[in-house]
Structure formats: structure tokens, C-alpha cells
N, C-alpha and C positions, 0 to 999 in steps of 0.2 A: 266561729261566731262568739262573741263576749257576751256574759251572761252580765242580766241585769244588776247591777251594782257595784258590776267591777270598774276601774278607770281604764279609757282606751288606750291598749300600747300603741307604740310609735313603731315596732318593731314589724319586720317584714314577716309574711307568712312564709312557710318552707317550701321549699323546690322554684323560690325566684331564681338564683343561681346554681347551674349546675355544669358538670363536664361531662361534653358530648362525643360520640364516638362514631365511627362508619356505619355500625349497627342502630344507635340510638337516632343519630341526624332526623332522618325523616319522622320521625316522631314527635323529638324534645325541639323541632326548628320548623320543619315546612307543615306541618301539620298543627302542632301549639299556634302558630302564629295563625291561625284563621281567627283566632278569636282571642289571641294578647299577642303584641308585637314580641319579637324578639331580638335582640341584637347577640350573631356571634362575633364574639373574638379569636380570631388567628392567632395564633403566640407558640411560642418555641422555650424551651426551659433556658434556652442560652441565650436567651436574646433581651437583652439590656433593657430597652427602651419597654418592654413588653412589662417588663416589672413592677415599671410606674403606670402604667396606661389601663393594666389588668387594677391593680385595686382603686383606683379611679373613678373607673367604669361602673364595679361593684357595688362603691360607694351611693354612686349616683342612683346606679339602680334599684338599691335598697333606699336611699330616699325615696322613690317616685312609689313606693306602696303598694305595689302589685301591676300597677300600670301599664308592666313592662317587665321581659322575663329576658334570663343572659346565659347565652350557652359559650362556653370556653371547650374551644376545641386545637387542641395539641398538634399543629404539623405535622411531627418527626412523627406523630402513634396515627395519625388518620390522612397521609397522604394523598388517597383516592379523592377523598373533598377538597383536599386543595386544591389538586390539579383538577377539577371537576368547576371551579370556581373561580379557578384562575388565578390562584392566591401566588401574585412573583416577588412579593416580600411583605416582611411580618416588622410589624404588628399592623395588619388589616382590621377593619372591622366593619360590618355589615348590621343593617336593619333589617329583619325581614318581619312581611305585612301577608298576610293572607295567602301565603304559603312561597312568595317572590319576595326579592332581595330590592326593597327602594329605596335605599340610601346607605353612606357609608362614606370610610374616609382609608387613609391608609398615613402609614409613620405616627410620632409622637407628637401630640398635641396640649394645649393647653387645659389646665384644669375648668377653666371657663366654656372651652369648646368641647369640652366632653360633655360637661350636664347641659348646655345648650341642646346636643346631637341627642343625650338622653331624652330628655326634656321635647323634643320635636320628636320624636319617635313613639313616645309615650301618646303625645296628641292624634296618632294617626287613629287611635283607639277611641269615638266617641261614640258606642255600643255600652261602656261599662259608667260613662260622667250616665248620659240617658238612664241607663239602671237605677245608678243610684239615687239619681233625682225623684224620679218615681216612687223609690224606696221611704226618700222622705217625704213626700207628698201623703204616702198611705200612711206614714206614722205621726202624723200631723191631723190627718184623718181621727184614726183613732185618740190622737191625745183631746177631739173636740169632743169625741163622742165619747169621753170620759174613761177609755180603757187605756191609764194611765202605763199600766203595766208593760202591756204590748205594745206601747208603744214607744217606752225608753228603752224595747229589747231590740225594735226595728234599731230606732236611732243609734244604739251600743252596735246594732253589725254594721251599718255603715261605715260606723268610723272605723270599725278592724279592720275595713277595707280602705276608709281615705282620712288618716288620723287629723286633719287638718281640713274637713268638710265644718264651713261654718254652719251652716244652715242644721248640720245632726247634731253638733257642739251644742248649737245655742237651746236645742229641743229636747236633748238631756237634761239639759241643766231644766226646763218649762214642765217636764215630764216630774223632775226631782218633787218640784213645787208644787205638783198637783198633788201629789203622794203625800203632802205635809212634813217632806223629808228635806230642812231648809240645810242640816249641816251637809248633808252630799252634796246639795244642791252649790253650797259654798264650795266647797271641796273642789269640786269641776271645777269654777271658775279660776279658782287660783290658779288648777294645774292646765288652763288654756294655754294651749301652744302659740307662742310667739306671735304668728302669724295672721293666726286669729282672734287674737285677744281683745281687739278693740273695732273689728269687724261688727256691723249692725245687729247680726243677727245672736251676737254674745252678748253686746250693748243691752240688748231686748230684754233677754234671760236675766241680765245683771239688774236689771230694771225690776222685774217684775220680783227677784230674791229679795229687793229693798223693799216693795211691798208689801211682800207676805211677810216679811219681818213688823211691819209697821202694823198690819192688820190684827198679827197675833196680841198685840197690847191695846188693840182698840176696845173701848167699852161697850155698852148695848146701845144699840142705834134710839131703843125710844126716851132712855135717857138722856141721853144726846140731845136729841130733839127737841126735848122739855125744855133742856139749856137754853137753846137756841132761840127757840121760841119768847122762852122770857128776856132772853136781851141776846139781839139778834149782832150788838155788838162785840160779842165774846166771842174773838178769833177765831182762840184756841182751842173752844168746845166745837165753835164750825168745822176749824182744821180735822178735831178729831174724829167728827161727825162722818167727816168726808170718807176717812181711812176706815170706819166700821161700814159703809154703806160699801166701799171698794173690796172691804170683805165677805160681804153678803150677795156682792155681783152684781152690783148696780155701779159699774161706773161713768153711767150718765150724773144720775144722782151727785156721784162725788165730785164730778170734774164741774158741777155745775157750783155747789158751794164754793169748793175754790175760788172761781171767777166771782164769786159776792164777796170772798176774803178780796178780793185782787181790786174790787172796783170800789170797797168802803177803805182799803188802806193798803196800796200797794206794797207800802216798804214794810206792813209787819214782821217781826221776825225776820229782818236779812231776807224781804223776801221769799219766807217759805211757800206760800200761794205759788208762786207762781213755779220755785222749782218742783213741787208738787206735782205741778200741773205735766211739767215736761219730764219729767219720770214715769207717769202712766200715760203719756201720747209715745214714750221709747219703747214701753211693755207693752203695748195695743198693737202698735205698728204704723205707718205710715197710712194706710190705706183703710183704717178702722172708721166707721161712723163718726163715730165719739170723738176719737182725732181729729179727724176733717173739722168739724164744727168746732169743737173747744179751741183748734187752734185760731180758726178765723173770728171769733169771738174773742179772746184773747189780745189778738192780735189789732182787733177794731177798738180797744182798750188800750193798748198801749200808744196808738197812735192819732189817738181822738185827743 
């Protein structure tokens, strides 16, 4: 498990791949595999094709994160499994699910059809996706009920476990924010892997770091207000107005002046009202109150 504050490796935990023997089989393959798939590999020290297929295979399987475990097992040293399996040339390779052999292929293949074969082997397993969805649901839990803590340690084991789960990515980084810690919080995001880097649920997080950056320079909301109050055409005291009420948790309040920037001068600022607007509907989420209405509001403004 990654202790809070570390960044999540990408690197696979120990004992994904290992070499299996007559002794070990039933252990490290039909027993493991009740609860992680396994794929063995047949291979022979002399066997050409085996050379490229074995680190391949590896490859693949140290991508897939735990997903998926690989036992290499030696013909010529564990003969009895061969012939037990039926192995009548190498390089075979085998999936096995719940303690049976359900799929496989045999000779050399392409590097496509190998993480394909990983890749579907690994899906056989939806016992550990269920886990950890769970996992983030409770640390989402926690980050509402303010135990920021526990809950960027949930979201940090997640990801030991699936380095590319966007939904624990994006709630590190939400966790970071709550903690008042905006440079980790950056940190994270820069170091988002590829794949998730522009996924919603990172979007969200990136959203809300531009906020709490913006809150941090906001002034006192009653000053503010004074401003506004005396000339309720001054943007820029509204805009700011907005960003200290978003800091104090009232993002009705903010998203509401916005839309009075938005409907006394759409285009001030290049438009700031409005990308304002769509920065904290990104960091709320889809499905927030606040959302729902400021956009339809919003929206009944743009097109009146």
C-alpha cells in the first residue's frame, strides 16, 4: 500500500511472474487462479520462438497491474505437466480461471495478439474492478465527511493497485486540495499517466486546483460586497466576489454573480464570467445541483 504523499508507481507488485515447477503447479496456477487469472507459459530453453513470446507475454502482464499473474513452466524440468496437459509443442500458452484452463493458444504470435490474449484474460477477473470501485466510493465517503487524510491513503492504495484508475487519480489530487496542499496537488496532475490525463474525473480535480488557487488571492467577501453593492457595475469586484464566496462554500452564491457578470456584459474580460462559470460546473461535477441549474440558466442566456 502507498503511504500518503508518495506518487503512485506504475510498477508491478512482486510475485506477478514467477517459475513454476511439478511441486509448486498446484499452488502458484490452479489454486492462485480462484481469485487472479493466471496464464502459464510452456517454453523450452531451446526453443527459438519461445524467446520472443516469453518476454512479451511478461511485458504485457506487468502492464495489466496485478490483474493477472504468469507462471513459466520449463518442459524439459517439469515433464509430468506436460504430459498431464497435453503440451505437443512449445511455446503453448494457457489461461487459467478458477482453478481450469479457459483459453489459450499455441506457436508464435503477434505482439498485438498477445496483450489482446493478456488483456481478455485479465477481464475474466471482475471480483478485484468491484473491489476497487468500492474502495473509491468509501474514500469519496470520507473525503465528503472531511477525513481528508484517510482518504488520499484509500485513493493512494487503489492506485498501487490500478496506476491508471481515473476516478482514484482524480480524488488524490481532490484529497490534496482539501489538505490546503495545492503544490502536490499540481504535482499529481502533471505526473497523470497518459491515459488518464484528460479523462473527466482528472478534468474535475484540475478544475477544482484552478480554484483553490484563485480562492487563495481572494479578498474578504464583506468588502466585496460593499464594492458591489456601491456600483454593482464593477465586474471585476463581482468576479472577485464570486471566487471569495467559492472560497467560503458557497458555490451557489458564486455561480450566481457570475451569471449577473454574464447578463450585464457577456464579453468582459475575454469572456471570463462565463469560463468561470464552466470551471466550477467541471469541479462540482455533472450531476451537482449548482450544475444542473447554473448551466440551464446560463444556457437560457446565451440563447435568449
Amino acid at each position: 500500500m502507498l503511504e500518503f504523499g508518495q506518487t503512485p508507481a506504475a510498477g508491478p507488485d512482486a510475485g506477478l511472474i514467477s517459475d513454476v515447477t511439478e511441486a509448486t503447479f498446484m499452488a502458484d496456477v490452479v489454486e492462485a487462479s480462484q481469485t487472479v487469472p493466471v496464464i502459464v507459459d510452456f517454453w523450452a530453453p531451446w526453443c527459438g520462438p519461445c524467446k520472443t513470446l516469453g518476454p512479451q507475454l511478461e511485458a504485457a502482464v506487468t502492464a495489466a497491474g496485478g490483474k493477472v499473474k504468469m507462471a513459466k513452466v520449463d518442459v524439459d524440468q517439469n515433464q509430468q505437466i506436460a504430459a498431464q496437459l497435453r503440451i505437443q509443442s512449445i511455446p503453448t500458452v494457457y489461461a487459467f480461471w478458477q482453478g481450469q484452463p479457459v483459453d489459450g493458444f499455441q506457436g508464435a504470435v503477434s505482439a498485438a495478439e498477445v496483450k489482446d490474449f493478456v488483456t481478455r484474460t485479465a477481464a475474466l477477473n471482475t471480483s478485484e474492478a468491484d473491489g476497487l470501485a468500492e474502495a473509491v466510493a468509501a474514500a469519496e465517503e470520507m473525503l465528503e465527511a472531511g477525513a481528508a487524510v484517510d482518504a488520499a491513503q484509500t485513493f493512494a492504495a487503489v492506485l498501487g493497485e490500478e496506476p491508471e484508475n481515473a476516478a482514484a487519480y482524480g480524488g488524490l489530487v481532490r484529497a490534496h486540495v482539501a489538505l490546503e496542499e495545492l503544490d502536490q496537488a499540481e504535482d499529481l496532475l502533471g505526473a497523470a499517466p497518459t491515459a488518464i490525463a484528460t479523462s473527466s474525473e482528472v478534468e474535475a480535480a484540475r478544475a477544482q486546483v484552478a480554484l483553490a488557487r484563485q480562492a487563495a488571492d481572494a479578498g474578504p467577501v464583506a468588502d466585496l460586497t460593499q464594492a458591489v453593492e456601491a456600483n454593482p457595475d464593477d465586474h471585476q469586484a463581482r468576479f472577485d466576489l464570486a471566487a471569495a464566496l467559492l472560497a467560503n462554500g458557497d458555490s451557489q452564491g458564486a455561480v450566481d454573480h457570475l451569471l449577473e457578470i454574464f447578463r450585464r456584459d457577456r464579453d468582459w474580460n475575454d469572456g471570463a464570467a462565463r469560463t468561470q462559470l464552466f470551471t466550477i460546473f467541471d469541479a462540482a461535477g455533472p450531476k451537482d445541483p449548482v450544475t444542473l441549474a447554473g448551466r440551464r440558466k446560463l444556457s437560457s442566456m446565451i440563447f435568449a
